[in-house]
DRENFI-657450 format. One record per residue (C-alpha): x, y, z. Coordinates in Angstrom, 2 decimals, padded with zeros to 5 digits. Last residue first. Example, Ala and Ser with C-alpha at 12.3 -4.5 7.8 and 13.67 -1.06 7.14 Angstrom:
+---------+---------+---------+
:      px :      py :      pz :
+---------+---------+---------+
:  013.67 : -001.06 :  007.14 :
:  012.30 : -004.50 :  007.80 :
+---------+---------+---------+
This chain:
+---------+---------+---------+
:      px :      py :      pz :
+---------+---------+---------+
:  084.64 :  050.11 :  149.65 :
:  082.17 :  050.42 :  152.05 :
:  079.62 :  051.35 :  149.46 :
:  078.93 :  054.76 :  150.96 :
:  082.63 :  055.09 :  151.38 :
:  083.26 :  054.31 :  147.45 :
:  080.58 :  057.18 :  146.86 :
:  081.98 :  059.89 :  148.97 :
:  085.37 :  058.98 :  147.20 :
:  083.75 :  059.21 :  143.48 :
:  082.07 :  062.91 :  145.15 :
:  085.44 :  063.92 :  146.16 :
:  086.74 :  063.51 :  142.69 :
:  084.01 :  065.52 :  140.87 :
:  083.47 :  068.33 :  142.71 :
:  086.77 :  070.35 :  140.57 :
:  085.15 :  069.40 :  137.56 :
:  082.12 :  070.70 :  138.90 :
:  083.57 :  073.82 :  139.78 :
:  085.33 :  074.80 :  136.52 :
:  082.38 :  073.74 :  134.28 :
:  079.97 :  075.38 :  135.98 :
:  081.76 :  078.58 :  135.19 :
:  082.00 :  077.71 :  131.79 :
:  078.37 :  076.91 :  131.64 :
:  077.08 :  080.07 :  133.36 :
:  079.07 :  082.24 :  131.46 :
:  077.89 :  081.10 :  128.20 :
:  074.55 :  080.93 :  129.62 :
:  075.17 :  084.85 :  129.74 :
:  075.45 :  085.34 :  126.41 :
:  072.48 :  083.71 :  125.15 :
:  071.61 :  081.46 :  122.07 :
:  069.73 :  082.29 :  119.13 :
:  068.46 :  080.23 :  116.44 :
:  066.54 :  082.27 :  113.25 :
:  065.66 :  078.75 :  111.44 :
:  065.39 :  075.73 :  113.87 :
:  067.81 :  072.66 :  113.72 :
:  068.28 :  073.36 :  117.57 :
:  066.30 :  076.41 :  119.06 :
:  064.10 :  073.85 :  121.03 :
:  066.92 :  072.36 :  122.16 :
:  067.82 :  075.76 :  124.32 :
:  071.40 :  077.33 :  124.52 :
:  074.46 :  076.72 :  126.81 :
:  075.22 :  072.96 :  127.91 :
:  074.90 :  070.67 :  130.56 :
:  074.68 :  066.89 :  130.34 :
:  076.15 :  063.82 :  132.10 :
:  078.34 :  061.09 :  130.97 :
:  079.69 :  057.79 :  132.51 :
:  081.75 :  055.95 :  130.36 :
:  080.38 :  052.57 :  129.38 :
:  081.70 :  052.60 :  126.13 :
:  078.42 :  051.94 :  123.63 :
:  075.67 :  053.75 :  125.61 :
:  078.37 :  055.77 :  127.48 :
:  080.33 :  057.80 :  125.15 :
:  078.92 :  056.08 :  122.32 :
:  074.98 :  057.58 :  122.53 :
:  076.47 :  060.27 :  124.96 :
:  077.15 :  062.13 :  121.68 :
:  074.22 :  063.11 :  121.36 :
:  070.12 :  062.41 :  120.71 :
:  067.15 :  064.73 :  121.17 :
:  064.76 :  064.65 :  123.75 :
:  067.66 :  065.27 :  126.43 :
:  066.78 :  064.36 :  130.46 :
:  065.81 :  065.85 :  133.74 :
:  067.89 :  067.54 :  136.65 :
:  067.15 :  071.11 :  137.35 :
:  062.89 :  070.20 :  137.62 :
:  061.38 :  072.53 :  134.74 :
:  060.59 :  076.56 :  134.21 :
:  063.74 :  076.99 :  132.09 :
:  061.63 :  076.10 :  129.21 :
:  058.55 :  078.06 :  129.98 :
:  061.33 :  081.07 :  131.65 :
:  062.79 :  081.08 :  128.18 :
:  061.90 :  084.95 :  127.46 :
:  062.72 :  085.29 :  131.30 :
:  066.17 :  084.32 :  130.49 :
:  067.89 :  081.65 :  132.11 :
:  068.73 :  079.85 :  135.22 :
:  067.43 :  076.47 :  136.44 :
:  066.10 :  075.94 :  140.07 :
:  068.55 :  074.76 :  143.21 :
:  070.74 :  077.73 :  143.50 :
:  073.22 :  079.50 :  141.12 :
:  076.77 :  078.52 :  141.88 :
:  076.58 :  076.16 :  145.16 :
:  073.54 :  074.88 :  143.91 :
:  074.91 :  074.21 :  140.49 :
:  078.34 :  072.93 :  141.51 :
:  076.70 :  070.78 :  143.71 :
:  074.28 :  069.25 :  140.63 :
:  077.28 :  068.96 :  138.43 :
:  079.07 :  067.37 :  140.96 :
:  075.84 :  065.11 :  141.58 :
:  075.91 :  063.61 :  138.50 :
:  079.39 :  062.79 :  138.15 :
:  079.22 :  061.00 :  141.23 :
:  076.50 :  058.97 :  140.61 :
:  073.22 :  060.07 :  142.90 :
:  070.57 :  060.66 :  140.38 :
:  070.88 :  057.72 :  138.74 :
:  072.41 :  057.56 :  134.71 :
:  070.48 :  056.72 :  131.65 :
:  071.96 :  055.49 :  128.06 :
:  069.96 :  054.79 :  125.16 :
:  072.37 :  053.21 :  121.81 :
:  072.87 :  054.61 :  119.12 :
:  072.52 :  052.27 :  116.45 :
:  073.69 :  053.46 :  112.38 :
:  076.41 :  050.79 :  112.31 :
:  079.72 :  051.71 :  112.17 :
:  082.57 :  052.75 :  109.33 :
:  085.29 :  054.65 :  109.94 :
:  086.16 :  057.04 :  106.61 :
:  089.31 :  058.98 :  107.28 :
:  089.14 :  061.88 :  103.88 :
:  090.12 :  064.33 :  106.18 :
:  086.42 :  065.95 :  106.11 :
:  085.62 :  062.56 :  107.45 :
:  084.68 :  060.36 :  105.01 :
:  080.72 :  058.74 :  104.97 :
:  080.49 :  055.14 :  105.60 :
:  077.60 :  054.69 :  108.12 :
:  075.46 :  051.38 :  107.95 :
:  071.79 :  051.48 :  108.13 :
:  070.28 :  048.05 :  110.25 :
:  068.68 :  045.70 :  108.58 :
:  064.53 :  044.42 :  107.35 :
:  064.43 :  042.37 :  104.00 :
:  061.51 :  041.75 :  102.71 :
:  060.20 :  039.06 :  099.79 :
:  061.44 :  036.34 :  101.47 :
:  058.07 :  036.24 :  103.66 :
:  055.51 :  038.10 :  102.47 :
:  053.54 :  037.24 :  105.20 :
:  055.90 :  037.84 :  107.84 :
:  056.44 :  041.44 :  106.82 :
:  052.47 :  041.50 :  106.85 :
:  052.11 :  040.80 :  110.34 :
:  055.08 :  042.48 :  111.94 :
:  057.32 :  039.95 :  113.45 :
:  060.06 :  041.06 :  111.25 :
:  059.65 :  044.94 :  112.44 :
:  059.76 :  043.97 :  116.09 :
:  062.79 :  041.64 :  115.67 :
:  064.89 :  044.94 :  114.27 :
:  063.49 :  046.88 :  117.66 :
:  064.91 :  044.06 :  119.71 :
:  068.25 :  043.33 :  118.12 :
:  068.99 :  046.86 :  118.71 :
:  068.21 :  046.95 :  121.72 :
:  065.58 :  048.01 :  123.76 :
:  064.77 :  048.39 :  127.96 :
:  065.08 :  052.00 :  128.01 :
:  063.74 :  053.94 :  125.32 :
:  064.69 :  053.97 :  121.78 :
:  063.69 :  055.83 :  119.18 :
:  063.48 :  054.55 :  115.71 :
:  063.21 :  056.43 :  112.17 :
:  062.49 :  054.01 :  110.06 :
:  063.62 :  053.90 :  106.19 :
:  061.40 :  052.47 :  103.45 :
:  062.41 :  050.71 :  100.25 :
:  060.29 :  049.38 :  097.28 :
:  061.09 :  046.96 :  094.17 :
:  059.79 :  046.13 :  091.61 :
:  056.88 :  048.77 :  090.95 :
:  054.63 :  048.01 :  088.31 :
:  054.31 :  049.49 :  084.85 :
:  053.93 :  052.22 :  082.69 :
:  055.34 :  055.27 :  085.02 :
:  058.72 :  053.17 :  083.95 :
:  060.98 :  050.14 :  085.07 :
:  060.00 :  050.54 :  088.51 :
:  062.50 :  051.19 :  091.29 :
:  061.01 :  052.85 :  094.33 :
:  062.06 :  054.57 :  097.88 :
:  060.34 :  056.34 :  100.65 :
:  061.73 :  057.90 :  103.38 :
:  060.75 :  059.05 :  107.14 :
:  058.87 :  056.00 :  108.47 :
:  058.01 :  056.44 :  112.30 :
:  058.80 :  054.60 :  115.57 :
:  058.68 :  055.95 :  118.63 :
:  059.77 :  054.47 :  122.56 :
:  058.44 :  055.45 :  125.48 :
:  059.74 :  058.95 :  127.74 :
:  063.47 :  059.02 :  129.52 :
:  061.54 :  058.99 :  133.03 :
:  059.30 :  056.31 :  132.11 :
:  061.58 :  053.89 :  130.36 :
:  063.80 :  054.66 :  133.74 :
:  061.18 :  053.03 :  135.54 :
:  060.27 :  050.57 :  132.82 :
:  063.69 :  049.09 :  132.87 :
:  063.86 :  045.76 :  134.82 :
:  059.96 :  044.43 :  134.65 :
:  059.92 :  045.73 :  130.37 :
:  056.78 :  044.29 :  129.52 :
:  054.47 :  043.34 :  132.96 :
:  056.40 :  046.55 :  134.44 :
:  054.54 :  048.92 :  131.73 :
:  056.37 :  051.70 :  129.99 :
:  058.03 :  049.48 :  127.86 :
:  054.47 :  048.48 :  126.64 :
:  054.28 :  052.08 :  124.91 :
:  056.08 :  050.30 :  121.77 :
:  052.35 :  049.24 :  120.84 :
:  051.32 :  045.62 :  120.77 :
:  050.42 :  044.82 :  117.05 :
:  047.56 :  042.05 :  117.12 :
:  045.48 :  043.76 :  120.16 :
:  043.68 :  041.81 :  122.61 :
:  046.67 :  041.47 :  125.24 :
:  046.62 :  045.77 :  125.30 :
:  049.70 :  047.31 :  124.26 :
:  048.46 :  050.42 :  122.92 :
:  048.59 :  050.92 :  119.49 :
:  050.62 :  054.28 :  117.80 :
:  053.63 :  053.24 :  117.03 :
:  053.58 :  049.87 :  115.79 :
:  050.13 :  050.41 :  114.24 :
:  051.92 :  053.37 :  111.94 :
:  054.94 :  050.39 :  111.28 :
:  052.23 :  048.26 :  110.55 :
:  050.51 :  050.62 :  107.88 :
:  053.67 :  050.67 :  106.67 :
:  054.07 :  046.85 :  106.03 :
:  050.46 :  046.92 :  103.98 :
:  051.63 :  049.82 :  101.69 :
:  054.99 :  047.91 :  101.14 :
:  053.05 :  045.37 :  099.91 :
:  051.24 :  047.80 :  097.20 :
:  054.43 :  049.51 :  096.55 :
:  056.41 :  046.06 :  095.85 :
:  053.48 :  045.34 :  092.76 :
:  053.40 :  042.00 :  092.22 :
:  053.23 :  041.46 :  088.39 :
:  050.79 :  039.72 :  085.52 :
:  047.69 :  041.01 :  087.64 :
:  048.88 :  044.90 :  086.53 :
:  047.78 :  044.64 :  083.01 :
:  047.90 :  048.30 :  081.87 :
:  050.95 :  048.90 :  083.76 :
:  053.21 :  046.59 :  082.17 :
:  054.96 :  044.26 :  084.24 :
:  057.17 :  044.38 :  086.84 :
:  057.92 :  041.68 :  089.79 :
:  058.07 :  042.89 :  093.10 :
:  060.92 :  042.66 :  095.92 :
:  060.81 :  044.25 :  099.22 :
:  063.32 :  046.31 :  101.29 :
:  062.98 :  047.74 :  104.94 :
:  065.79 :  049.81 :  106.07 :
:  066.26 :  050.53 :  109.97 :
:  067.73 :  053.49 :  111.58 :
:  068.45 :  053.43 :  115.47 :
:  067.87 :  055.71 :  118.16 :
:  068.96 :  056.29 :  122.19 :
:  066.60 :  057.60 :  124.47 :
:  068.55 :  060.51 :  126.59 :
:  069.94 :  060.43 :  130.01 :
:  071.48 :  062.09 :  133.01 :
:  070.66 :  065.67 :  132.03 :
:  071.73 :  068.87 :  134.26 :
:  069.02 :  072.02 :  133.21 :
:  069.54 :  075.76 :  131.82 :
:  067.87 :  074.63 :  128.79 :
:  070.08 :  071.78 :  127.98 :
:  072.03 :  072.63 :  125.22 :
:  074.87 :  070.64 :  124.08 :
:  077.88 :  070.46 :  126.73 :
:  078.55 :  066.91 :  127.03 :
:  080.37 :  066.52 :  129.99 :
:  082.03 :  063.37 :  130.11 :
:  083.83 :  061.05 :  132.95 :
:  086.93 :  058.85 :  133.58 :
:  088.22 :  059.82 :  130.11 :
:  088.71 :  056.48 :  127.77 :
:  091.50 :  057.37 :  125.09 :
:  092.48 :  054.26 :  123.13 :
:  092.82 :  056.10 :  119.98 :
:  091.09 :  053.63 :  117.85 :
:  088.41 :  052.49 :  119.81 :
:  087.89 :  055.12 :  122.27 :
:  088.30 :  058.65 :  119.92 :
:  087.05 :  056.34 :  117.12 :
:  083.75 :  055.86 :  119.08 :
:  083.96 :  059.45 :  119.87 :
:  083.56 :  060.84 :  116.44 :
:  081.15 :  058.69 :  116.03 :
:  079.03 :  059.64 :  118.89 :
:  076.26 :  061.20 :  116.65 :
:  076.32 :  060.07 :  112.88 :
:  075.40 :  062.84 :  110.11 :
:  075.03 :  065.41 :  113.01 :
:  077.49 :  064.16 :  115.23 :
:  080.19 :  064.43 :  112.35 :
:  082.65 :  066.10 :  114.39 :
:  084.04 :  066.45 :  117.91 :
:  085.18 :  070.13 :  119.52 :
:  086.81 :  067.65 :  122.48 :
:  088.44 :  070.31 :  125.99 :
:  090.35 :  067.08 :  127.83 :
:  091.46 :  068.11 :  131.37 :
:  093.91 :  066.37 :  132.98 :
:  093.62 :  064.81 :  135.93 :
:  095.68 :  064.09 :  139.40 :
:  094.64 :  067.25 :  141.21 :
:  091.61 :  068.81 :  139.35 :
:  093.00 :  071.43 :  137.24 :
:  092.13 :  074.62 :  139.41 :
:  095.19 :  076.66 :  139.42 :
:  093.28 :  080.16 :  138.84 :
:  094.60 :  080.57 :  134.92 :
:  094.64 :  077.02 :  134.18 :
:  090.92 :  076.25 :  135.45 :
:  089.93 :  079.65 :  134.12 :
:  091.47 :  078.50 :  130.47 :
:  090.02 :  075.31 :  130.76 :
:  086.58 :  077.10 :  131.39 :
:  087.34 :  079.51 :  128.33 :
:  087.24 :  075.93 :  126.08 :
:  084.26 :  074.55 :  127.83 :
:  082.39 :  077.56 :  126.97 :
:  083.21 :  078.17 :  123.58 :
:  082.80 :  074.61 :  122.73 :
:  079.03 :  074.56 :  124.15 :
:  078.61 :  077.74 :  122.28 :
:  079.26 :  075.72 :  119.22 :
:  076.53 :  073.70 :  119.44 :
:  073.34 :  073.46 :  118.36 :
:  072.74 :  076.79 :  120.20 :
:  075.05 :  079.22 :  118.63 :
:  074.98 :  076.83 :  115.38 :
:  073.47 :  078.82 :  112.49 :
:  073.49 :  082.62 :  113.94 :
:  072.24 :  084.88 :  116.24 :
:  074.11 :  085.97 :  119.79 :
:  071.62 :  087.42 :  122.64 :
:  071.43 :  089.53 :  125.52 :
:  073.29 :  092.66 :  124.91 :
:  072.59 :  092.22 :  120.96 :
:  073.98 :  090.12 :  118.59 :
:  074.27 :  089.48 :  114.84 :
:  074.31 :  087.02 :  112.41 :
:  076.65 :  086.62 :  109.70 :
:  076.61 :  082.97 :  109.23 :
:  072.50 :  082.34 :  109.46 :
:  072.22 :  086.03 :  107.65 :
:  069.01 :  087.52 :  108.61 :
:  065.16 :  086.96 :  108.98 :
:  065.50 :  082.78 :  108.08 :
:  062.74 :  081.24 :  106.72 :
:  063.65 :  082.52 :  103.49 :
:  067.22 :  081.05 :  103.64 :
:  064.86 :  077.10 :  103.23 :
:  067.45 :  075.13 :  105.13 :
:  070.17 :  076.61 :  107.31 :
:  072.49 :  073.49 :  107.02 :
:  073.09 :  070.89 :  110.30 :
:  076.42 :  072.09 :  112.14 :
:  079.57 :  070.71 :  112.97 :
:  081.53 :  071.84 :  116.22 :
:  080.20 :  068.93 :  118.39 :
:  081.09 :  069.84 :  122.22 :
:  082.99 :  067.40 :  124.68 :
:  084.48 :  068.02 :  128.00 :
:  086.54 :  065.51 :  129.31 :
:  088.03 :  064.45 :  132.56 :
:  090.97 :  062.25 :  132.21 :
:  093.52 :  060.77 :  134.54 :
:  097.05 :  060.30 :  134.56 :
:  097.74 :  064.11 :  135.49 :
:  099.56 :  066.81 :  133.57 :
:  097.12 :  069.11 :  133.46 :
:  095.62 :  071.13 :  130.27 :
:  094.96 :  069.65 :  127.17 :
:  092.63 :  070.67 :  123.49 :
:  091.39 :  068.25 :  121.13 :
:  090.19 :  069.28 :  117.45 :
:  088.46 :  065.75 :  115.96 :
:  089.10 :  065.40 :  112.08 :
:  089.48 :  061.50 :  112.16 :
:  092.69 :  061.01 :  112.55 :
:  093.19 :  063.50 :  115.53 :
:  093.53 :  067.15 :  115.53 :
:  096.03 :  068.19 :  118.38 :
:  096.95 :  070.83 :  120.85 :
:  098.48 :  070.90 :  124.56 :
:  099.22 :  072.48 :  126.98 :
:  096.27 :  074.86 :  126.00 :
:  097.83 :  078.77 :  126.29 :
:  094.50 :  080.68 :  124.99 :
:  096.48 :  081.37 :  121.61 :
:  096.85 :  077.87 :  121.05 :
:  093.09 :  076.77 :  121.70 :
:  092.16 :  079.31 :  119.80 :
:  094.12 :  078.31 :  116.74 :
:  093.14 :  074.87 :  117.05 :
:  089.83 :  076.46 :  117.01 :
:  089.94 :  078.24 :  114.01 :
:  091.42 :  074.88 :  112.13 :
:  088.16 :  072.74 :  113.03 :
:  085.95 :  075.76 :  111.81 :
:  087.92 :  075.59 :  109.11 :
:  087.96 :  071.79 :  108.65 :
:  084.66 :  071.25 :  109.46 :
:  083.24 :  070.06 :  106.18 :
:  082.08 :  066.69 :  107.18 :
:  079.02 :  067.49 :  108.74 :
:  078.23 :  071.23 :  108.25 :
:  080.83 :  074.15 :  109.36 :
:  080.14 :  077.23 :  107.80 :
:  082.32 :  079.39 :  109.43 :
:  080.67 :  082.90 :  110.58 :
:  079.18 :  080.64 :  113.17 :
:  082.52 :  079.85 :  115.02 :
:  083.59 :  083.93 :  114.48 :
:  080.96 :  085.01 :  116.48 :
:  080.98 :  082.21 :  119.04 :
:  084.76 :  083.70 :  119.97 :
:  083.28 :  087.22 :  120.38 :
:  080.80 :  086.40 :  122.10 :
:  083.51 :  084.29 :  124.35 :
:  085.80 :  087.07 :  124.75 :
:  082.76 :  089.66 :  125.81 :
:  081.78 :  087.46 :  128.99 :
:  085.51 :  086.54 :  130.26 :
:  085.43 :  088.39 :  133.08 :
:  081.93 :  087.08 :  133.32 :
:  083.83 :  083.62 :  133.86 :
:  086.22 :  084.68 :  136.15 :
:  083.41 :  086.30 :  138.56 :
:  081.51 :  083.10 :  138.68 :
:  084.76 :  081.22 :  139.72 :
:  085.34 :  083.78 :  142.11 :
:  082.35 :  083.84 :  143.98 :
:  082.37 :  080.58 :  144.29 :
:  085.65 :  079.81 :  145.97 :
:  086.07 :  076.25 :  146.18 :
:  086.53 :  074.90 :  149.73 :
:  090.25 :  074.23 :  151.07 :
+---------+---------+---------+
């Protein structure tokens, strides 16, 4: 028997005013990396009231919600923490307050994410309440932490240490009415060098770290913005897009967009304004498109000319990440997160894109204030980075993208998101969780398996 539609879509705008309601109360809780447990708590307590099977807050701080009884997983993750609200007088009204209109919830997180968790939570109610858990699954609902301080984290100890590995992700931050398959991955690298001090009025008698460190930035600026041309000295990381540099991955290079490099802090030690610097520190914000590792981009910042030239003297790593959970768990990784990029024709891909056409059609739905950003081909890819990064850049499980709210509304002062992509998503949700088994079938028969 066929999904019915029609009543999926009518479920979820049954459940319209709920989920405000719900979102409400999410960004009323301050909830910033590693101080979720309120907002982690006011879930649980959701979750519970909505009739979950099922209820638990793991080790690290992660609120998980069940339904089914099956031996298979299907997950749907959302990260319930929140960047700050920055300068409040950029900011028209209350961040935590908010407010909302017939259209449109404000508020710190509505976008980036917590409407994600409010819809996947009321679509795992509708699955329950209209006997649609997937046959042979259960249904995972994650509100995951600490993706803003170190995305996929809280799903690297949801694999590694928990040993739960769901046969396929949603990630449900916002996606601007669109289905993602892929995102450039990121890394942060430290670059140290050593100096020697001396007083400032005879600055021969030291080597002065800022003055090297001048030369290595410089690099770093080359590194980014050069083309990759055989004349030039510092090939720029837009080779990937080019089959002669990257022959294996420049096609998906060129769909997930090249690779960036820029320096976002500065560090000194110097034993007073008096003298020379002896020591200084830069951190690199990388981007990673298809095609790079972490081994890769690290080597690229080595081989720069004037890192090589002062030989000893710097010191290029990897950023490690150390930080407690707001349960005091602290599970330390390095600060890589890795690209990941999925074809257009993987199962859990096209249920998503089924459920969509059967649903809505074949374009993107939204707001006509948003019609520039809705205005785009249905299945494209994340500029930002998520929890995908471990889900299936470290893990290998395949993940896909669609989530309430607009990226460009992320980390921005005054966010909004809108009511009825809540009720979009959750009833997307329901059906393509439903899709996704007989399209992993569809596929084994198309490779004669």
């Amino acid at each position: 028997m066929g999904l019915d539609y029609e009543a999926i879509k009518a479920k979820a705008e049954g459940y319209k005013a709920d989920m405000a309601a719900f979102l409400r109360e999410l960004i009323a809780i301050p909830s910033e990396s590693c101080e979720e447990e309120k907002v982690v708590k006011h879930i649980e307590a959701k979750m519970n009231e909505l009739g979950f099977d099922k209820v638990e807050i793991d080790g690290l701080g992660n609120v998980i919600g069940w339904i089914g009884d099956g031996e298979k997983i299907i997950a749907l993750d959302s990260h319930i923490d929140t960047v700050g609200i920055g300068n409040r007088d950029n900011w028209t009204d209350d961040p935590y307050t908010g407010w909302e209109d017939d259209d449109v919830i404000y508020g710190r997180g509505g976008s980036d994410q917590t409407g994600g968790l409010v819809s996947s939570v009321y679509a795992a109610k509708m699955m329950k309440d209209m006997d649609l858990v997937p046959k042979g699954y259960k249904v995972m609902v994650v509100g995951s932490i600490m993706e803003e301080d170190c995305d996929g984290l809280c799903w690297q100890y949801i694999v590694e240490k928990d040993g739960i590995r769901p046969e396929f992700v949603i990630s449900t931050e916002p996606t601007d009415g669109g289905i993602y398959r892929g995102q450039r991955g990121r890394m942060e690298i430290r670059v140290d060098v050593r100096g020697v001090s001396c007083h400032g009025s005879a600055p021969e008698r030291g080597d002065n770290a800022i003055y090297k460190m001048a030369d290595i930035i410089q690099e770093v600026r080359a590194l980014n913005n050069n083309g990759c041309d055989e004349s030039t000295e510092i090939r720029g990381l837009v080779k990937m897009l080019d089959p002669k540099y990257n022959p294996d991955h420049y096609e998906d290079a060129r769909f997930l967009g090249r690779g960036t490099c820029t320096v976002s802090q500065v560090f000194y030690t110097s034993p007073s304004r008096c003298a020379v610097a002896d020591s200084c520190s830069i951190s690199i914000d990388r981007r990673m498109t298809a095609g790079e590792t972490w081994e890769s981009c690290l080597d690229e910042i080595r081989n720069l000319p004037a890192v090589k030239k002062y030989g000893d003297d710097v010191k290029v790593s990897m950023y490690m990440y150390d930080r407690p959970s707001w349960k005091g768990t602290v599970y330390e990784t390095e600060a890589y997160f890795p690209t990941w990029i999925n074809g257009e024709n993987e199962p859990h891909v096209k249920a998503l894109v089924d459920a969509h056409k059967a649903l809505f059609g074949e374009h993107r739905m939204g707001p006509d204030s948003q019609k520039a950003l809705r205005d785009r081909p249905l299945t494209d890819k994340w500029t930002f980075s998520t929890n995908g990064v471990a889900i299936q850049g470290r893990h290998g499980i395949p993940c896909v993208g669609f989530g309430p709210g607009a990226e460009n509304q992320a980390h921005a002062p005054n966010e909004i998101t809108w009511k009825q992509d809540l009720v979009r998503c959750a009833a997307e949700y329901v059906a393509a969780l439903n899709l996704y088994d007989d399209r992993v079938k569809s596929k084994k028969d198309e490779l004669g398996k």
